[in-house]
C-alpha positions as CSV (number, residue, x, y, z in Angstrom):
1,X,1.8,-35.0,-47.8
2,X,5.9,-35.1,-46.5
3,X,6.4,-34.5,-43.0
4,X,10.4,-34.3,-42.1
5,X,12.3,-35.3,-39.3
6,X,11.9,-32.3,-37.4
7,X,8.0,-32.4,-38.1
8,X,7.9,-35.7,-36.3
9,X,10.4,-34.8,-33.6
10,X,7.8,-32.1,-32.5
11,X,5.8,-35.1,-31.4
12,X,8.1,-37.1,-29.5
13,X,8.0,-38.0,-25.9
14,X,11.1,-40.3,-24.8
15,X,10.3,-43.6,-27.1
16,X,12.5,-45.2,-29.6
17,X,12.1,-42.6,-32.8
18,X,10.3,-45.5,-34.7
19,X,7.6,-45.9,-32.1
20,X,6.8,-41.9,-32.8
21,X,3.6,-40.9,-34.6
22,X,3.3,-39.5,-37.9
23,X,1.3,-36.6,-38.3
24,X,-1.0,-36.5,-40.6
25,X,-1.5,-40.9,-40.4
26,X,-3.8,-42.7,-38.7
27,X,-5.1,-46.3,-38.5
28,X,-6.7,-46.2,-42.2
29,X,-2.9,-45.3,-43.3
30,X,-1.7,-49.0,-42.8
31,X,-2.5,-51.2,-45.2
32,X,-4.9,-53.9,-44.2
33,X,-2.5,-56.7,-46.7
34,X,0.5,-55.8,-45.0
35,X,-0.4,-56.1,-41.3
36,X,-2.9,-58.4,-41.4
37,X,-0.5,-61.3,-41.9
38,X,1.3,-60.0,-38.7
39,X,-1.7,-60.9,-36.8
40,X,-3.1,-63.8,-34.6
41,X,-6.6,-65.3,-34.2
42,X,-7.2,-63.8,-31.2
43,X,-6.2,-60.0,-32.6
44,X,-8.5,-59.8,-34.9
45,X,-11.2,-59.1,-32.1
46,X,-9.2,-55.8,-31.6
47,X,-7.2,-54.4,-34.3
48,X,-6.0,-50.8,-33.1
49,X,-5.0,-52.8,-30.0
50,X,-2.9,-55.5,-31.1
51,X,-1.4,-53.1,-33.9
52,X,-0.8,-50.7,-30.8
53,X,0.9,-53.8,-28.7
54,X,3.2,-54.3,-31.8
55,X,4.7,-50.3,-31.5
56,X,2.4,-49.6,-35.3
57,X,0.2,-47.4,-34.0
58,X,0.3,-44.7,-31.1
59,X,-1.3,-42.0,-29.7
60,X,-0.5,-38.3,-30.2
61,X,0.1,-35.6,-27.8
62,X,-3.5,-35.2,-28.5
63,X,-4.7,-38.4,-27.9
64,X,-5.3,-39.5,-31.7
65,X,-4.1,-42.7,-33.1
66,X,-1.5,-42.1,-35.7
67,X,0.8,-44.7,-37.2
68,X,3.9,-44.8,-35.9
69,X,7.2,-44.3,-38.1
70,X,7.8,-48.2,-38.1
71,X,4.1,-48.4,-39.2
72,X,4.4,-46.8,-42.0
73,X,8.2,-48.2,-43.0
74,X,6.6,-51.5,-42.6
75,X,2.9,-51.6,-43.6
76,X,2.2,-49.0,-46.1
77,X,3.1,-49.7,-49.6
78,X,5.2,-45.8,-50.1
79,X,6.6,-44.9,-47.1
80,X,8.0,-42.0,-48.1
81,X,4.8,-40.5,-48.7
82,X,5.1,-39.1,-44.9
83,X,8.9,-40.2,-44.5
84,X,11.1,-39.1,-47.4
85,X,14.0,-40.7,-48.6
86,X,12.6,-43.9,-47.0
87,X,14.3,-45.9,-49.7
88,X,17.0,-47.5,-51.3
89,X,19.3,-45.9,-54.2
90,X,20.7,-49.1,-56.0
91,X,23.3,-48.4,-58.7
92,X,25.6,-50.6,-60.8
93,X,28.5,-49.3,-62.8
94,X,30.7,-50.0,-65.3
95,X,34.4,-49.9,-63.3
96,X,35.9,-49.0,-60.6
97,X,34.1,-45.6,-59.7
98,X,31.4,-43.4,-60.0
99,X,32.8,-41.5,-62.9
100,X,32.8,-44.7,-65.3
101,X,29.4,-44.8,-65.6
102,X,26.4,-46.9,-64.7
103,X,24.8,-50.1,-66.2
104,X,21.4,-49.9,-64.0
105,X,20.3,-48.0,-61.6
106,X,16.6,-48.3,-59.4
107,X,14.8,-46.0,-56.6
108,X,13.8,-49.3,-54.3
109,X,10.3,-48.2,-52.7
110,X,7.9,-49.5,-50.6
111,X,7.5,-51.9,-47.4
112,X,11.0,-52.2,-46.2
113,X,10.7,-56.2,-46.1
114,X,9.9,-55.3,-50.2
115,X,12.9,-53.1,-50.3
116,X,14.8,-56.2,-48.9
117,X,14.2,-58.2,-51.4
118,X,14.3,-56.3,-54.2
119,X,18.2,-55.0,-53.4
120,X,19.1,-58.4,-53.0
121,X,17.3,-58.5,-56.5
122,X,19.1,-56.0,-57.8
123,X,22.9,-57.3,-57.0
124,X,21.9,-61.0,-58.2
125,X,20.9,-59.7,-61.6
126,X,23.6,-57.6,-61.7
127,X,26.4,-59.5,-60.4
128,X,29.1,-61.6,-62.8
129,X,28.5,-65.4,-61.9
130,X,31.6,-67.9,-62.7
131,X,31.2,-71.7,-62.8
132,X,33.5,-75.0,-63.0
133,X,32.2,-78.3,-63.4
134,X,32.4,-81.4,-60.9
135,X,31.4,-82.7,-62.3
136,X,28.1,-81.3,-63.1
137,X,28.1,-77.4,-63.9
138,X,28.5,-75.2,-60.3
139,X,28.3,-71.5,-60.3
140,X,30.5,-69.3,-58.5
141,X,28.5,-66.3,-57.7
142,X,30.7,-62.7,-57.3
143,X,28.7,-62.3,-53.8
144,X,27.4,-64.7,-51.3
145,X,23.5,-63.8,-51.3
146,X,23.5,-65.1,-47.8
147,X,26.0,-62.5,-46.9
148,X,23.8,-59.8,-49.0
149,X,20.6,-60.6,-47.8
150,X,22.3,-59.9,-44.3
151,X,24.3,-56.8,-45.1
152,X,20.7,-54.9,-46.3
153,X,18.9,-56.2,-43.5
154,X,20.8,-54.5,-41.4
155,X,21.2,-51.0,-43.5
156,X,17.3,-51.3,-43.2
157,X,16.8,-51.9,-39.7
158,X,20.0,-49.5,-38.3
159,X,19.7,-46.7,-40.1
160,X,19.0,-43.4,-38.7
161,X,15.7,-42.4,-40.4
162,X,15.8,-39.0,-38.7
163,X,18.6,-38.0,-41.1
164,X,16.6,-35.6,-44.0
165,X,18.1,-35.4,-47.4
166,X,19.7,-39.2,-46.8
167,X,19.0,-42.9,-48.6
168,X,20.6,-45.9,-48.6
169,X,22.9,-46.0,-51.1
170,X,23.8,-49.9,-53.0
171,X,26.6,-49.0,-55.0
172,X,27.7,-52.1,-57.2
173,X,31.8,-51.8,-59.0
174,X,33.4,-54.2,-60.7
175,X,35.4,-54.8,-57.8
176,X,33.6,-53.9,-55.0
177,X,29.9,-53.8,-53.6
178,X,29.0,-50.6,-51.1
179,X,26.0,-50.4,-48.8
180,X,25.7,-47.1,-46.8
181,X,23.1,-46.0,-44.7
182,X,22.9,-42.9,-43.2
183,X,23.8,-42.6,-39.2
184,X,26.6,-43.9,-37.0
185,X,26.4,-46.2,-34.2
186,X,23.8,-46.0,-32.0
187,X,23.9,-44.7,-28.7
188,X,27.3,-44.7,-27.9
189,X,28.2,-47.6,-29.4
190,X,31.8,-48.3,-30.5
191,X,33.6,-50.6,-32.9
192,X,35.4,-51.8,-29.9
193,X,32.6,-52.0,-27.5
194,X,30.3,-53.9,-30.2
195,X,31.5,-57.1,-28.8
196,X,30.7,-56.5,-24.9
197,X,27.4,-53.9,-25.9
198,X,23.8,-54.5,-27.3
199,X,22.2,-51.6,-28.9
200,X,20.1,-51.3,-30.9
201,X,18.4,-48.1,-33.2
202,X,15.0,-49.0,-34.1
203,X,13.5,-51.4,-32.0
204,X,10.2,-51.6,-33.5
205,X,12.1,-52.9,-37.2
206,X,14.3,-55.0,-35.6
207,X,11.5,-57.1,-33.8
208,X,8.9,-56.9,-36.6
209,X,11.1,-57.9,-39.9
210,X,11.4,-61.1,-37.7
211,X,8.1,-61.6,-38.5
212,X,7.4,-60.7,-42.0
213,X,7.8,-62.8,-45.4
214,X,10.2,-62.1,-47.7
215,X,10.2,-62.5,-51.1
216,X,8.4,-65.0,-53.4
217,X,8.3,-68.5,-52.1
218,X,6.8,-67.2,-48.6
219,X,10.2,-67.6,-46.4
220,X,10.7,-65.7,-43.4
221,X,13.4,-63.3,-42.3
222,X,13.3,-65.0,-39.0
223,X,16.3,-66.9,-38.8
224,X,18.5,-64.9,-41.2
225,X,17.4,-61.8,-39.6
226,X,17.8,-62.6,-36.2
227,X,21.7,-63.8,-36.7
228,X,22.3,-60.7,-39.0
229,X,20.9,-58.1,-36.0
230,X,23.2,-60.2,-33.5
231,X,26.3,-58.7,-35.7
232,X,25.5,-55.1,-34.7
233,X,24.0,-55.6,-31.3
């Protein structure tokens, strides 16, 4: 069942948006593979409490537990069964613009530490790689994955998920790469006062990626994350 923005916004009191509940969730929602790794020894005596402590779970207006809207971004496997549009719109096309058509195209789903990797997936397969030799062979990627890895972390963490109708949008040409998420700055925030402010949209994300593997080999967005988020805070 979809809920929209406005659904959840009926259920607000004055917390960060992704601390709100989702009607229609409750602990059961979040799957047990997704936050259990999240955990520590000493949570697993109480569950709902811990995942409560971390801002995934919350109480309604009513006083039942409900996931909250970074719960489900980050520890069911389709979010936008209750939040849609929770996803990425990858594209690649053949020139310069939209009209010269595409060469692959993917709806990214799922936990947005998945959706992470699997953009930055989506540009390396898709990007031209150069070389030289020196004198072994070295390749000269189009695009700094580095630089990629931190450009979607943040489209992820920042955007405005109250926005209906919206996805982030990775649109590859052969001469430029796009990311765009929907929403502006948050709170206030200005180009010009982004090096003299810290602000932040979704607090829960932005503390909780920190924590969560990414890809294959078991690495952490720790590091990486962390300096990426200090470019928009």
């Amino acid at each position: 069942m979809n809920f929209s923005a406005e659904e959840i916004k009926r259920h607000m009191r004055f917390l960060w948006f992704d601390k709100q509940p989702v009607p229609g969730t409750g602990f059961g929602s979040l799957d047990e593979s997704l936050w259990k790794p999240l955990l520590s020894a000493e949570d697993a005596a109480a569950l709902e409490l811990a995942l409560e402590k971390m801002g995934l779970l919350t109480d309604d207006e009513n006083g039942t537990t409900r996931a909250t809207v970074a719960g489900v971004l980050l520890c069911t496997h389709s979010p936008e069964e209750w939040l849609p549009n929770a996803c990425i719109s990858a594209t690649c096309y053949r020139g310069t613009d939209r009209a010269s058509g595409q060469i692959d195209a993917q709806t990214i789903t799922g936990p947005l530490n998945r959706q992470i990797t699997e953009a930055v997936a989506f540009v390396v397969r898709n990007m031209r790689v150069g070389a030289y030799k020196n004198p072994a062979r070295v390749d000269l990627p189009q695009y700094s994955e580095k630089a990629l890895f931190e450009a979607i972390v943040n489209a992820v963490a920042h955007r405005d998920y109250t926005i209906q109708g919206s996805k982030i949008r990775l649109s590859m040409f052969t001469d430029r790469l796009e990311i765009n998420s929907p929403g502006g700055l948050p709170n206030n925030l200005t180009i010009e006062s982004m090096e003299v402010r810290q602000s932040t949209r979704n607090e829960v994300l932005t503390f909780m990626l920190g924590r969560m593997s990414v890809g294959n080999k078991g690495s952490k967005l720790g590091y990486n994350f962390r300096n990426s988020i200090r470019l928009w805070r």
